[in-house]
GULOPA-539035 format. One record per residue (C-alpha): residue number from 1; residue in one letter; x, z, y. Coordinates in steps of 0.5 Angstrom, whole numbers, m for minus. Layout:
! residues N
REC   n res     X     Z     Y
REC NUM   a     X     Z     Y
...
***
This chain:
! residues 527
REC   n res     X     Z     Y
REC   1   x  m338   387   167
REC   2   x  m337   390   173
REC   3   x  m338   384   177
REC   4   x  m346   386   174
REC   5   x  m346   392   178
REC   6   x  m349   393   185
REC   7   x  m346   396   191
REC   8   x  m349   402   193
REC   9   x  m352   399   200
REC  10   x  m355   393   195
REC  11   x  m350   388   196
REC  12   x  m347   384   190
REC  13   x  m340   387   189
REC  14   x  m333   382   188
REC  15   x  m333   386   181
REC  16   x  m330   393   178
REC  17   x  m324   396   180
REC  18   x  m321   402   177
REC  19   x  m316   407   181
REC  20   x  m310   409   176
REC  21   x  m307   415   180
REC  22   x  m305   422   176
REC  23   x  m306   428   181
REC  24   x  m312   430   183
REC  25   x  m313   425   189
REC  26   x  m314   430   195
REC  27   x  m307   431   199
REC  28   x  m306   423   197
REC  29   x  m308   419   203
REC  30   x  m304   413   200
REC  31   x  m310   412   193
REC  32   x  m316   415   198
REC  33   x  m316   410   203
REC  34   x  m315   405   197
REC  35   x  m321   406   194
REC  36   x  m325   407   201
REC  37   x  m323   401   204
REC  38   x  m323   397   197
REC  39   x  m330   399   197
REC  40   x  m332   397   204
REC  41   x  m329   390   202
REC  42   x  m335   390   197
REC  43   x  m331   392   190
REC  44   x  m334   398   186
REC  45   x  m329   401   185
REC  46   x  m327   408   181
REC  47   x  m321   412   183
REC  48   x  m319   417   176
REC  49   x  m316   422   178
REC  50   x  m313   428   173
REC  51   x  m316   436   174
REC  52   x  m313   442   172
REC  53   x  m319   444   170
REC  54   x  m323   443   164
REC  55   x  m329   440   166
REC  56   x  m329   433   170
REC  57   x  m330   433   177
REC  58   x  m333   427   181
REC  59   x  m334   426   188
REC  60   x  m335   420   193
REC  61   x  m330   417   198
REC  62   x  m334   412   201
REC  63   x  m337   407   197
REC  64   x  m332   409   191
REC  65   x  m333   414   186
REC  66   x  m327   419   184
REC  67   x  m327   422   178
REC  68   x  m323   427   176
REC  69   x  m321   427   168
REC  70   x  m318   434   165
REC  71   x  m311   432   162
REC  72   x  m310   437   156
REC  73   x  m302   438   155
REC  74   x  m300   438   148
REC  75   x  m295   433   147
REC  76   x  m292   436   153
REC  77   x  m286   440   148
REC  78   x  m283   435   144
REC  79   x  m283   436   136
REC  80   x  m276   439   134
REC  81   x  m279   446   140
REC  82   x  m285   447   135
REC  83   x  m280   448   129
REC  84   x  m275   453   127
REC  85   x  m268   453   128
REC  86   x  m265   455   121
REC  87   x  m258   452   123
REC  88   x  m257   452   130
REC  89   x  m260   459   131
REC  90   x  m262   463   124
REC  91   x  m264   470   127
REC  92   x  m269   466   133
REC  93   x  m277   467   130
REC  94   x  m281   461   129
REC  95   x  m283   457   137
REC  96   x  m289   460   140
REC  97   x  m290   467   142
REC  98   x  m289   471   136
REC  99   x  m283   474   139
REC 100   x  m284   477   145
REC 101   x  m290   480   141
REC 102   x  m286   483   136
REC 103   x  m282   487   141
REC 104   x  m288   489   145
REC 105   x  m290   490   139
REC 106   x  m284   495   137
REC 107   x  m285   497   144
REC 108   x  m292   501   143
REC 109   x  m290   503   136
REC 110   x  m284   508   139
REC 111   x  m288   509   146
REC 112   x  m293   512   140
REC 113   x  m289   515   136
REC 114   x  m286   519   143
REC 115   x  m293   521   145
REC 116   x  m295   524   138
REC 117   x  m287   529   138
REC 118   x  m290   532   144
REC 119   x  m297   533   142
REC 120   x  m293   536   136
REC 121   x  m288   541   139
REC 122   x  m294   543   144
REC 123   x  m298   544   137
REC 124   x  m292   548   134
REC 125   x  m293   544   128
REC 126   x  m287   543   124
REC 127   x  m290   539   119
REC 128   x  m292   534   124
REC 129   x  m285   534   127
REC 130   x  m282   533   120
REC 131   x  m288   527   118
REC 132   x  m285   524   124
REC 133   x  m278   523   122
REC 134   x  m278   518   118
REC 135   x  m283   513   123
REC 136   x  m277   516   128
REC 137   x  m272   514   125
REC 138   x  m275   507   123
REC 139   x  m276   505   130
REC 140   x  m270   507   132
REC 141   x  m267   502   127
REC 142   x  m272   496   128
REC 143   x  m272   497   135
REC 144   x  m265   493   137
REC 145   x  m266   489   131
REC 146   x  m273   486   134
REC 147   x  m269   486   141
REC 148   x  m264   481   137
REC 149   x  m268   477   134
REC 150   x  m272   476   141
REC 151   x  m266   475   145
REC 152   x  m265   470   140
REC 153   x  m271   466   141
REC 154   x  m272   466   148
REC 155   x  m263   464   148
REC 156   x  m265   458   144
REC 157   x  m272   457   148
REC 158   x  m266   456   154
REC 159   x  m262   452   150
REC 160   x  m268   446   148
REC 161   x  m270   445   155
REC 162   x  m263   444   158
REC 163   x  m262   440   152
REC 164   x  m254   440   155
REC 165   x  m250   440   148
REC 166   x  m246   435   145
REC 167   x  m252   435   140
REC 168   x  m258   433   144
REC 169   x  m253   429   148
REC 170   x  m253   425   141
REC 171   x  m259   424   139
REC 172   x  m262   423   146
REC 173   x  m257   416   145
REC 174   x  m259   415   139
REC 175   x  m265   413   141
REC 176   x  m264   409   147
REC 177   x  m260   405   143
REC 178   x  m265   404   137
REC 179   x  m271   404   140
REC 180   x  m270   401   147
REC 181   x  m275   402   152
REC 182   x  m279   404   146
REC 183   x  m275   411   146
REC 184   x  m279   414   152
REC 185   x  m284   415   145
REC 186   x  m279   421   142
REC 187   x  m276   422   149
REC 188   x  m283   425   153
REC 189   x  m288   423   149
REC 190   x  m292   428   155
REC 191   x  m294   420   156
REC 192   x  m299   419   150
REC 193   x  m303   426   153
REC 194   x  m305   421   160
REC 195   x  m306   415   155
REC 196   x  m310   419   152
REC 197   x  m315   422   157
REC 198   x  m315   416   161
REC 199   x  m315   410   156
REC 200   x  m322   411   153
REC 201   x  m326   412   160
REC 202   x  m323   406   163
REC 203   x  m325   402   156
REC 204   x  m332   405   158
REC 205   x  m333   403   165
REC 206   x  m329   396   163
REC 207   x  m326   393   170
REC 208   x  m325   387   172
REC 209   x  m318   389   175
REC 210   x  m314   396   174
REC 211   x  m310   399   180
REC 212   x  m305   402   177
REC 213   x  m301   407   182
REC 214   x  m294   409   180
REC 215   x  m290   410   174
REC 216   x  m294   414   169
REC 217   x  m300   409   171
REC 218   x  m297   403   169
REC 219   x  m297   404   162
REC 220   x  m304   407   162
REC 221   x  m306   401   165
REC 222   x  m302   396   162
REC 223   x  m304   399   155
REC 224   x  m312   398   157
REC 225   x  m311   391   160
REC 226   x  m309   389   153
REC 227   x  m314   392   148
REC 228   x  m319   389   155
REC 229   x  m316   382   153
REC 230   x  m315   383   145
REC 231   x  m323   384   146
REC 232   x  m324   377   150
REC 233   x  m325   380   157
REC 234   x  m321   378   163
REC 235   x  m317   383   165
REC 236   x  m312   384   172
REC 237   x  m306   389   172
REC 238   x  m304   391   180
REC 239   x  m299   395   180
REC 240   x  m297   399   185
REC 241   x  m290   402   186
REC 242   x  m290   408   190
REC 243   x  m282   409   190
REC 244   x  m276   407   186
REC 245   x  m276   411   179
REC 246   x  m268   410   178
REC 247   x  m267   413   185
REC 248   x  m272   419   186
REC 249   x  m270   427   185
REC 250   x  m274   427   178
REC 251   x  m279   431   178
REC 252   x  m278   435   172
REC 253   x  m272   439   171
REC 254   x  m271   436   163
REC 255   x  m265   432   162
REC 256   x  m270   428   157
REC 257   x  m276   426   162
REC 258   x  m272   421   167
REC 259   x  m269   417   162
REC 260   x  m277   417   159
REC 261   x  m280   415   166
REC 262   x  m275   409   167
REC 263   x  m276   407   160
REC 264   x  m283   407   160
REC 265   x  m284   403   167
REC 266   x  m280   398   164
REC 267   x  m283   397   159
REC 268   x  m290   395   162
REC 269   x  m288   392   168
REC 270   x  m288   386   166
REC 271   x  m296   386   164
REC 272   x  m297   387   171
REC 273   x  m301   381   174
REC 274   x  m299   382   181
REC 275   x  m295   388   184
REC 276   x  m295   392   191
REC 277   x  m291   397   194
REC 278   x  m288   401   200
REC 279   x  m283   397   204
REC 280   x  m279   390   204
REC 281   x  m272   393   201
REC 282   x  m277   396   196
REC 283   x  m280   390   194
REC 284   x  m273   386   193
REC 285   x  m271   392   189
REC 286   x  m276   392   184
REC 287   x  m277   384   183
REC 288   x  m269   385   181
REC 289   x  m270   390   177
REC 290   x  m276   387   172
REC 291   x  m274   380   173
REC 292   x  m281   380   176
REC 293   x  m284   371   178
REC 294   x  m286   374   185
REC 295   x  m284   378   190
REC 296   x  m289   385   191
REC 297   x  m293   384   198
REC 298   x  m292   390   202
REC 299   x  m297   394   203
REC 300   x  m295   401   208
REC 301   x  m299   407   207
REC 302   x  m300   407   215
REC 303   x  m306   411   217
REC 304   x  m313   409   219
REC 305   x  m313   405   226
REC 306   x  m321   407   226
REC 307   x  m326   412   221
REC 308   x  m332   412   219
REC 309   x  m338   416   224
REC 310   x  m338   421   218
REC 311   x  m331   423   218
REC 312   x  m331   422   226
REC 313   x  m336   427   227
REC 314   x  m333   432   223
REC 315   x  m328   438   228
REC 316   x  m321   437   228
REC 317   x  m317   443   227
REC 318   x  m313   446   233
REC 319   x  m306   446   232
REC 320   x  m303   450   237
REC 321   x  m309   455   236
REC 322   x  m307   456   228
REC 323   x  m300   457   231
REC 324   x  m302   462   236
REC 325   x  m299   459   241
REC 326   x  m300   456   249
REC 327   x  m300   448   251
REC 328   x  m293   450   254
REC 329   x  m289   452   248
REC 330   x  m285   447   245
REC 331   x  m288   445   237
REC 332   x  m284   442   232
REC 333   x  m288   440   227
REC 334   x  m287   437   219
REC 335   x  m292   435   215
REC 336   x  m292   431   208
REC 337   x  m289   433   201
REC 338   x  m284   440   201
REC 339   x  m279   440   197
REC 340   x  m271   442   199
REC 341   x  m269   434   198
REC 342   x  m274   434   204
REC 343   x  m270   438   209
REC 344   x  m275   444   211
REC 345   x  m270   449   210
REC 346   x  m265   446   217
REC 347   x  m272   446   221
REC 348   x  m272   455   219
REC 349   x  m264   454   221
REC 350   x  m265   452   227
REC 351   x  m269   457   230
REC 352   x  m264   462   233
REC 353   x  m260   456   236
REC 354   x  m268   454   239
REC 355   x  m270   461   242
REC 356   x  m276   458   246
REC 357   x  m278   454   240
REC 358   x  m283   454   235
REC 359   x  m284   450   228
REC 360   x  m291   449   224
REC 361   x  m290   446   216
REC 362   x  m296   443   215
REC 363   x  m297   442   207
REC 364   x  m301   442   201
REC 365   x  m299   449   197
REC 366   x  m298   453   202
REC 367   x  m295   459   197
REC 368   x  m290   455   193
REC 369   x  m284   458   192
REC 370   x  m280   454   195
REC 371   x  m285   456   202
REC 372   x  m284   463   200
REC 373   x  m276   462   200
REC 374   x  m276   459   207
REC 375   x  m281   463   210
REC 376   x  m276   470   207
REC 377   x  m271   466   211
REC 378   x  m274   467   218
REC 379   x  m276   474   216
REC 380   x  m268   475   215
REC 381   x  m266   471   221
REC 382   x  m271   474   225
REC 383   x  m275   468   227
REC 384   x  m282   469   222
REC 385   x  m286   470   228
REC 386   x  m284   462   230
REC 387   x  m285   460   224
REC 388   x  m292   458   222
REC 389   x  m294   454   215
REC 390   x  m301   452   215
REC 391   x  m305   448   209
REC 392   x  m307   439   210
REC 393   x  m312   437   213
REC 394   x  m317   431   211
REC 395   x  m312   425   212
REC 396   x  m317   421   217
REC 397   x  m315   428   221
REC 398   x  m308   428   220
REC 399   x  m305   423   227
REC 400   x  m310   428   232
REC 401   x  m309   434   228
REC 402   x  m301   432   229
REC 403   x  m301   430   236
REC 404   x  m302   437   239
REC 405   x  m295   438   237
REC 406   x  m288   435   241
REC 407   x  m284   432   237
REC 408   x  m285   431   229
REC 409   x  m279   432   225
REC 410   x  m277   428   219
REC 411   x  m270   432   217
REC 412   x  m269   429   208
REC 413   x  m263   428   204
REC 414   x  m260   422   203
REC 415   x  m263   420   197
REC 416   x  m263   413   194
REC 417   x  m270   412   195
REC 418   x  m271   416   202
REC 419   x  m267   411   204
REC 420   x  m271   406   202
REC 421   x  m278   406   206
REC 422   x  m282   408   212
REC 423   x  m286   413   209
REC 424   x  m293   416   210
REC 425   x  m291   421   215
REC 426   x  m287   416   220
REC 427   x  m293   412   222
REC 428   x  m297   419   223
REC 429   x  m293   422   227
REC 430   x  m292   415   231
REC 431   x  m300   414   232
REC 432   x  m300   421   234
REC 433   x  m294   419   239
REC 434   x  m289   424   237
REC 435   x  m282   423   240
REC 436   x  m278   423   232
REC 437   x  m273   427   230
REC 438   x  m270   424   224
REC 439   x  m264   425   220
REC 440   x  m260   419   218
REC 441   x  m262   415   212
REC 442   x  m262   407   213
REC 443   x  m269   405   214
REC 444   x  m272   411   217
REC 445   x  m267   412   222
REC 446   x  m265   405   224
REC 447   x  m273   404   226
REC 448   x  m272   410   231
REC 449   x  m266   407   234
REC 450   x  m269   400   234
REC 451   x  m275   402   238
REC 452   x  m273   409   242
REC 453   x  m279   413   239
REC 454   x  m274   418   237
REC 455   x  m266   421   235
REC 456   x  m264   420   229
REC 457   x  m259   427   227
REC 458   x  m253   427   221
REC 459   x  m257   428   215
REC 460   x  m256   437   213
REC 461   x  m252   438   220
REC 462   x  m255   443   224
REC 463   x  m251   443   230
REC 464   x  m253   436   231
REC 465   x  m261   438   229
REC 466   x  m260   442   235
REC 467   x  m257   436   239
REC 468   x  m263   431   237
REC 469   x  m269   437   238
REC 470   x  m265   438   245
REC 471   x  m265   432   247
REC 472   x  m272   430   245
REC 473   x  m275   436   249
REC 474   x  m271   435   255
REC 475   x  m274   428   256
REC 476   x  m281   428   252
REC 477   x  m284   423   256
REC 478   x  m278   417   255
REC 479   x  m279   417   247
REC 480   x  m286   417   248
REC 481   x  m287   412   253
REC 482   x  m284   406   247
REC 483   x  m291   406   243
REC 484   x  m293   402   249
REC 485   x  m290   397   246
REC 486   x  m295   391   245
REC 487   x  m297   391   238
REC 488   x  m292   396   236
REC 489   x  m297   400   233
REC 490   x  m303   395   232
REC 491   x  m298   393   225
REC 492   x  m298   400   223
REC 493   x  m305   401   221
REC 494   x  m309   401   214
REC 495   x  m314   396   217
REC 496   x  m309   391   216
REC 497   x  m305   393   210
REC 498   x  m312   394   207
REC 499   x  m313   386   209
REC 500   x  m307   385   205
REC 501   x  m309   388   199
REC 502   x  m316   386   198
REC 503   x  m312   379   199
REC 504   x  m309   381   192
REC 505   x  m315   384   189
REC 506   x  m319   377   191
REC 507   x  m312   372   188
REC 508   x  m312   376   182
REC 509   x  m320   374   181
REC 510   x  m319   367   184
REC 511   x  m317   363   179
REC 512   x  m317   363   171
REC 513   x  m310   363   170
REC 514   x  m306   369   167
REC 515   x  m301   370   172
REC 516   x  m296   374   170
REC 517   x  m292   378   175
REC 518   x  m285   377   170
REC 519   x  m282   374   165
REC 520   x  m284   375   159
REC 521   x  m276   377   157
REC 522   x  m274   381   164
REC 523   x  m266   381   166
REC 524   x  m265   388   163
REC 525   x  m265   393   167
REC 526   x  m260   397   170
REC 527   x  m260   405   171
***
């Protein structure tokens, strides 16, 4: 058992943890200080983490290992994409890349055949010419019937991804109706991939508790806590819900996927023994939902109060200097995931309406498309010189390396789960004492209104986007002074947060009672 194990300064450990997390770990500071801190308290803990590549990567967190696990995709296309449509579309070639090969193929074959007329006439070789009639006059036939039959393809390609006609919408029913929550296995079977590559690696390491984070991981790990028990070893489930899955803007365009996602997590959300998450209106939600015995204890992804010596000594970027600007100059800065539901592109709007402003997009992928469609935005108005895009840093430099800007701008949509949460980047940018700029969802917006620490804009209006940076810039000093609020930030930081989830960790292994977090028949869920 993992309770065997020693801890790598030679104490006893509480006992194993295994991290469940399905990206990459770096850019997600929630599951790295999970696993650090969780390794501080005297746990061994393991983070397994996805990886593009095909090897496996590991590295140390502190006290916890990460191992990243390569997730091979072949279930990612549904079964009727590796089949010939004969019906649907008779002139389309078999799935896969034989017809863009064949008109590639014919391409070359006339580019050829072109090339050996010239070298004909040069030759004055009019039996060369005539052996090239036939070839000639061949091409010219096939050519546009390769082109069909590629168009074809590529048409009905199109047609399966959108999945819009009133067959697929037929058959997408059919199985909600006949399978239940059991119809994610036909809807997105992409799942069985992350089962598979994860499933036999936490067997191994056989864990006393499983952290599952978010949607796909809780299936994961619910499916290793039963073959665990089914073996006669005790077993823990915690499952820590990152976001509402029914409100969130799905991740994959698939009409398919959400559906999936929303039948898998009911599914195994009953298995969980004890369950976290984000924010109080969260938590309610989720019990509702999963018809679940306890409320899920609040757990905020608020950034450390104190890190380790290590990480302290490590130099912290400056951002004003990446941006090549003065002290003097006002910065607006966003920091966290980028994406248009997130509300970047206001922030570009903006700056011909702020000439003395500059704007600073602090992100994981600096090169994404959707990067490259706002910075070509700037380009047109004019602006690009004040718009300055720059990569993460470590999350333990993320409040001091913030802190050089002047006001840190939250501008989301209104979503269901945005509205919903204090997310990773308000507790940020308030221990890095920024003034806020936040649009309107119902959370976030009524926080800063509470504690004066900011203006709070119609979410999509740039008129009024102008108002509340103008009024943020016009007196700094006022918003900031409401972090000397007693104990305003002494609530938001991972210290205590993380004494909350090792208060978990440690009730699950406290007592020998299977506490299930929901009932055996959970209320039926609503979309």
């Amino acid at each position: 058992m993992g309770s065997d194990n020693q801890a790598s300064v030679g104490r006893p450990v509480r006992g194993r943890i295994v991290m469940l997390v399905d990206n990459g770990v770096n850019g997600d500071s929630r599951v790295q200080k999970e696993a650090r801190s969780a390794a501080e308290a005297g746990w061994d803990v393991v983070l397994l983490g996805r990886t593009k590549s095909k090897k496996e990567q590991t590295w140390q967190i502190g006290d916890a290992q990460v191992r990243l696990l390569h997730v091979p995709g072949p279930l990612f296309r549904r079964r009727h994409e590796y089949r010939r449509a004969v019906l649907r579309s008779p002139l389309a070639y078999k799935p896969g890349p034989l017809g863009a090969y064949r008109r590639q193929k014919v391409k070359a074959w006339r580019a050829d055949l072109n090339i050996r007329l010239i070298l004909a006439r040069q030759e004055g070789s009019v039996l060369g010419r005539l052996r090239l009639l036939v070839p000639r006059l061949a091409s010219r036939l096939l050519d546009p019937w390769v082109t069909l039959r590629h168009r074809k393809t590529q048409a009905l390609e199109k047609r399966r991804k959108e999945m819009n006609s009133a067959l697929d919408r037929f058959t997408t029913s059919f199985w909600q109706k006949t399978m239940g929550d059991r119809a994610w296995r036909r809807l997105d079977p992409n799942l069985w991939d992350y089962e598979l590559a994860y499933g036999k690696v936490i067997d191994e390491l056989k864990p006393d508790i499983i952290h599952a984070n978010d949607f796909r991981m809780l299936g994961v790990g619910a499916r290793a806590t039963l073959r665990a028990r089914a073996q006669g070893r005790s077993v823990k489930l915690v499952w820590d819900a990152h976001e509402f899955l029914p409100g969130i803007k799905p991740w994959n365009p698939h009409p398919r996927w959400h559906i999936a996602q929303c039948a898998h997590e009911r599914e195994y959300a009953r298995h969980a023994d004890a369950v976290t998450t984000v924010s109080d209106t969260l938590a309610g939600m989720l019990q509702e939902r999963h018809g679940l015995k306890e409320r899920p204890t609040i757990v905020l992804n608020a950034p450390d109060a104190e890190i380790s010596p290590e990480q302290a000594a490590e130099p912290v970027p400056d951002l004003r200097e990446l941006c090549g600007i003065g002290a003097d100059v006002p910065l607006t800065v966003y920091s966290g995931a980028a994406a248009p539901q997130r509300g970047l592109d206001i922030m570009v709007e903006s700056l011909p309406l702020l000439p003395e402003v500059h704007t600073a997009f602090v992100v994981l992928n600096t090169g994404s498309d959707y990067m490259r469609t706002l910075r070509a935005r700037a380009e047109e108005l004019g602006v690009d010189d004040r718009l300055h895009i720059l990569p993460y840093v470590p999350h333990y430099q993320v409040v001091p390396f913030l802190s050089a800007a002047d006001i840190g701008v939250i501008p989301i949509h209104h979503w269901p789960n945005h509205e919903i949460a204090l997310i990773t980047k308000f507790f940020e940018y308030s221990h890095a004492r920024l003034p806020f700029v936040v649009s309107d969802v119902k959370t976030m917006g009524s926080m800063v209104e509470q504690t004066g620490q900011g203006e709070v804009f119609r979410a999509e209006d740039l008129e009024d986007y102008v108002r509340a940076v103008k009024s943020v810039l016009g007196d700094l000093e006022r918003y900031r002074s409401a972090y000397d609020a007693p104990g305003l930030l002494d609530q938001w930081t991972w210290e205590a947060q993380a004494e909350r989830l090792n208060a978990v960790y440690a009730g699950l292994l406290s007592d020998g009672e299977d506490r299930s977090a929901a009932d055996p028949k959970p209320k039926k869920a609503r979309e």
